[in-house]
N, C-alpha and C positions, 0 to 999 in steps of 0.2 A: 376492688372493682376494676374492671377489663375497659381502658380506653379504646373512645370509638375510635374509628378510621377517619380520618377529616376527609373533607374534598378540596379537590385539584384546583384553584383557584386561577382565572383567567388574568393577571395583569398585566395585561398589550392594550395599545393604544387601536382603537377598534377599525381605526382607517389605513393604520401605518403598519403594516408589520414588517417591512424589510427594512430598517434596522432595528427588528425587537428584540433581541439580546440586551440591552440596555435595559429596557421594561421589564425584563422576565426576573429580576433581582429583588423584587418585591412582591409584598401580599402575605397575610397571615391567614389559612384557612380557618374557615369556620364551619361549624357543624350545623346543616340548612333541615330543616323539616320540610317535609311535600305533603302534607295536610292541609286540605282546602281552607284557609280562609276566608276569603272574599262571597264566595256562593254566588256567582255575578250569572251565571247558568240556572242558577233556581229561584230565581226572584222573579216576581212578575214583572210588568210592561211599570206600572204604577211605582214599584218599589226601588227601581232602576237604581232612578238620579241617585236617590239616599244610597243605595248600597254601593255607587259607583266612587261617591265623596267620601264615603268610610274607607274602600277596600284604596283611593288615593292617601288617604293622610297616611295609612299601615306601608303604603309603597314606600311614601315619600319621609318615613321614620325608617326604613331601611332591612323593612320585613322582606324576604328576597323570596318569599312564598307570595307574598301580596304583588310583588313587581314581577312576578311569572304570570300571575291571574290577570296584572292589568296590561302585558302582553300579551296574552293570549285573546283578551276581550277586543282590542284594536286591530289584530291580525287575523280572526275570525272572520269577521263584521257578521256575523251571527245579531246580536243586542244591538250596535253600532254601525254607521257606516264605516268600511272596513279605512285603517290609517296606518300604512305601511311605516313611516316615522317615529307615529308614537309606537309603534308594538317594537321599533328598535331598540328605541329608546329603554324600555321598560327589559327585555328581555338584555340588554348590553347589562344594566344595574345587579338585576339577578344573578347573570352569569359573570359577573367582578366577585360574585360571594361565593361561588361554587354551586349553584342550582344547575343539577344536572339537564333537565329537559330544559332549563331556558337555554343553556349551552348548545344543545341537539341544535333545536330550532334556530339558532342566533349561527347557528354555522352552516346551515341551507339557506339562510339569508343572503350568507357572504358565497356562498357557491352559485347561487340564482341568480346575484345579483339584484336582490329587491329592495329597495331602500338605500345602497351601496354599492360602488364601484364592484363588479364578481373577482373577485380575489383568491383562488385557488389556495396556495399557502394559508392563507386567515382561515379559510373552512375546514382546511385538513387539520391546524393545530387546534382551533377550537372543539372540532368533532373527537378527536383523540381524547382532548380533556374528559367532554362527555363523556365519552367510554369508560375511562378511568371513575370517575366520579358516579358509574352506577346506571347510564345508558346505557341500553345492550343494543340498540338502533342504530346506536351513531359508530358500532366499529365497521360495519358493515359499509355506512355512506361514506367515511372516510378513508377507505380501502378503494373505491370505487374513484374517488374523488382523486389517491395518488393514483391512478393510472391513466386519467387525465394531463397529470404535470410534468413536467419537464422533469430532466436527471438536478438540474443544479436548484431547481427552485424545491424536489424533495429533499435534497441537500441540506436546504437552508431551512426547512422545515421542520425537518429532524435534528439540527442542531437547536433548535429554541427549543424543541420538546425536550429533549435530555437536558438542556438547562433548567429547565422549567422543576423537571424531575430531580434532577440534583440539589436546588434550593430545598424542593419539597422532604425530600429526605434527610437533610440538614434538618429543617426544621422540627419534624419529627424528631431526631434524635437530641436537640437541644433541649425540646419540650421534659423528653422521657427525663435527662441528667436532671431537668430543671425540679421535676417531681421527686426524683431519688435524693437530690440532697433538703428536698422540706423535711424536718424533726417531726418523727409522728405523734401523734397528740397526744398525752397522758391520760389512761381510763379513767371516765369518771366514776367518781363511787356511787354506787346505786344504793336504793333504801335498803337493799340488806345486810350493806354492811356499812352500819351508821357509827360517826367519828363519837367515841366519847373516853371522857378526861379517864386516866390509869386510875385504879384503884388504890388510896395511900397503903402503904404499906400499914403493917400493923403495929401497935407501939409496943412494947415491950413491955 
């Protein structure tokens, strides 16, 4: 069987990123499904609350599809009054897992400034991430976003990302060795070819 690609895993500290090199040393990708859970969009007026306390307990158990859902229900105000904090809040947990469109979004956050100081650097290495991890949106905004920045802060930008990518590819090739040296398992015998005792020899 053909392993999957993991995703690019955000771990910076979401307010600090000049000195994130120190951050960028950690994190183990994980492989995220973008399969609706929650359905916080197709429930009625009535059904809300209940569907709102389900699709939290699945966030707050660390489903990273469910913590994009209840970002996105906060940041809409579509269902809700809209709450720029909680939809951070929700879309930073997602994009710690590697959820690509939480990442998108959580990085026009940090370019807009909504919710957070606007931090050019934070938007550009999170928007890359997305990219990498499977948004085709975010190489776009983050190309736009470097020619906003300054020469030393794309500097400094581009040095976390190739850190970021070098752990990554570590890790990747740790995983693969880690797989080549497991023994592969013994076939088991199947019913047609059933264990039975030698036939004695014949006696003379």
């Amino acid at each position: 069987m053909t392993a999957s690609i993991r995703p690019l895993l955000i771990p910076l500290g979401f307010g600090l990123l000049l000195p994130a090199l120190a951050l960028a040393e950690s994190g183990n990708p994980l492989l995220i499904s973008t399969e609706e859970r929650c359905a916080l969009n197709r429930v009625d007026d009535d059904s809300l609350p209940l569907a709102i306390e389900q699709c939290t307990a699945l966030a707050k158990a660390g489903d990273a599809q469910a913590q994009f859902e209840m970002g996105e229900l906060y940041n809409s105000g579509e269902r809700l009054e809209r709450d720029v904090e909680m939809a951070l809040e929700w879309y930073e947990e997602a994009s710690i897992q590697g959820h690509p469109t939480a990442q998108y979004r959580l990085g026009l956050m940090h370019y807009q400034g909504e919710g957070v100081p606007r931090n050019l650097p934070q938007a550009f290495i999170i928007l890359k991430m997305a990219a990498v991890n499977g948004e085709d949106t975010a190489m776009d905004a983050s190309d736009r976003i470097a020619e906003e920045m300054g020469p030393e802060e794309l500097a400094v930008a581009n040095q976390v990302l190739s850190t970021l990518f070098r752990n990554y590819l570590a890790q990747l090739r740790e995983e693969q060795l880690n797989r080549a040296l497991v023994p592969e398992p013994s076939p088991a015998l199947g019913p047609e070819t059933p264990v039975t005792p030698a036939d004695p020899e014949p006696l003379e």
